[in-house]
C-alpha positions in Angstrom: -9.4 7.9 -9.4 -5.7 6.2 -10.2 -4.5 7.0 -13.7 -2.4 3.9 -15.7 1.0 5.0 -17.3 1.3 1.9 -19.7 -2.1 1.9 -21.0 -5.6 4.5 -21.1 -7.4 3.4 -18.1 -8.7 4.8 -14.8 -10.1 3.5 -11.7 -12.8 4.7 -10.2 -14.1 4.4 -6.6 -17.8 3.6 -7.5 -20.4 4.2 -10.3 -21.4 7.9 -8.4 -17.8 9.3 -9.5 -17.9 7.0 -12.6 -21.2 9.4 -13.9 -19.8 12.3 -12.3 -16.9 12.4 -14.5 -18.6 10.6 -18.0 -22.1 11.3 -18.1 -22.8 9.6 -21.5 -20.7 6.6 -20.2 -22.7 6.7 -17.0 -26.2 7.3 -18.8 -25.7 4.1 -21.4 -24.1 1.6 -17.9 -27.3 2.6 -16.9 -29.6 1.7 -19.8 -27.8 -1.5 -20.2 -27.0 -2.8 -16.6 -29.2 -3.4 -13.5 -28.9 -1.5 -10.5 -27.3 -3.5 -8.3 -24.1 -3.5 -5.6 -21.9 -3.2 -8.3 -22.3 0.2 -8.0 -20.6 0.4 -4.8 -17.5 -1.1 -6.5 -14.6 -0.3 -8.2 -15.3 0.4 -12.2 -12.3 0.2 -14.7 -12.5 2.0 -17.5 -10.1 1.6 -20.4 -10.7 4.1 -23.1 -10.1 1.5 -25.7 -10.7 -2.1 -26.5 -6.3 -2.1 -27.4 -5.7 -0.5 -24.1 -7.8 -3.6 -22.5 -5.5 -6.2 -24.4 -2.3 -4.3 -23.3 -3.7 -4.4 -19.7 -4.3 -7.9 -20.2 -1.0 -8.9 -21.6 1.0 -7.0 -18.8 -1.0 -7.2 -16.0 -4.5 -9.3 -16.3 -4.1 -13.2 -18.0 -1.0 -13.4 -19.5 0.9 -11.9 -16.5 2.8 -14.8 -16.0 4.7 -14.6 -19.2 6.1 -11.1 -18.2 5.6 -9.0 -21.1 5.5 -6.0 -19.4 9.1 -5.8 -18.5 11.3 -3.4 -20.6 14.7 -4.9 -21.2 14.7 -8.0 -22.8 18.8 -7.8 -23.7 18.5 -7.0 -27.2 15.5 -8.8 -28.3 12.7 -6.8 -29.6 10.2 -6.1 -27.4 6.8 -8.6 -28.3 4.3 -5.8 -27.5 5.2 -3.8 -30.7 4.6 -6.6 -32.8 1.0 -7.4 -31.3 -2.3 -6.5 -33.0 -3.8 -5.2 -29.6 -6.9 -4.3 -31.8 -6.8 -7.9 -33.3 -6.2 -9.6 -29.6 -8.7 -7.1 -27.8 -11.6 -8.5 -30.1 -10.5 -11.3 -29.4 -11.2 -11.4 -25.5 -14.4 -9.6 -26.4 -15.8 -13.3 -27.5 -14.3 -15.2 -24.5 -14.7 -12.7 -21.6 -17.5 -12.9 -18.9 -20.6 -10.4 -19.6 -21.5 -10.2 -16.1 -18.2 -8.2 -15.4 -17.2 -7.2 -18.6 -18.6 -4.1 -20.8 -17.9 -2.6 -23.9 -19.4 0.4 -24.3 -20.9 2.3 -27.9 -17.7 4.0 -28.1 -15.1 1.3 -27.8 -14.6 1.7 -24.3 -14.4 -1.4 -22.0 -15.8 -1.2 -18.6 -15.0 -4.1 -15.8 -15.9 -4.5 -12.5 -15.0 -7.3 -9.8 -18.2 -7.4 -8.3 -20.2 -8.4 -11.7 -23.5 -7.3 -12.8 -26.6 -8.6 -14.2 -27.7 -7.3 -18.0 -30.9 -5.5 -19.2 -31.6 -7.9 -21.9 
């Protein structure tokens, strides 16, 4: 499991150490998702749905326009002035569901393998 400095998130290894660590997260992935290899993969979990729009601003789509650098010679820095709630909803409506989660408790779940949803 990796820890994120810039933003609540962690990484974990598979599903197995996923559960072992959140049980209730575990429990509702369960209830919602079906069983499949996407177990076996990585699962990131950001505790919020503004920790997901901070990863995405400095690391997932809008990498290329380097927000995540600190010194911008005097010039306030953008990510203070973004509504990361307002922006995290927002990629709520135009992310994929078969690798995308967000969980009863705000928390956003992804995975690189994808999944298939008990509907």
């Amino acid at each position: 499991m990796l820890a994120i400095e810039e933003y609540a998130a962690k990484i974990y290894n598979n599903f197995e150490e996923l559960e072992a660590e959140n049980l209730e997260l575990g429990e509702e992935l369960r209830c919602n998702i079906i069983p499949e290899e996407w177990q076996n993969d990585e699962l990131y979990v950001y505790d919020s749905i503004e920790d997901y729009a901070y990863y995405e601003l400095t690391e997932g789509w809008y990498f290329d326009n380097k927000l995540a650098q600190s010194d911008y010679r005097g010039a306030p820095n953008l990510l203070k002035f973004i509504d990361l709630n307002a922006l995290g909803w927002a990629l709520t409506n135009s992310w994929d569901d078969s690798c995308h989660y967000l969980s009863e408790h705000g928390q956003v779940v992804t995975s690189g393998y994808g999944w298939n949803r008990k509907y």
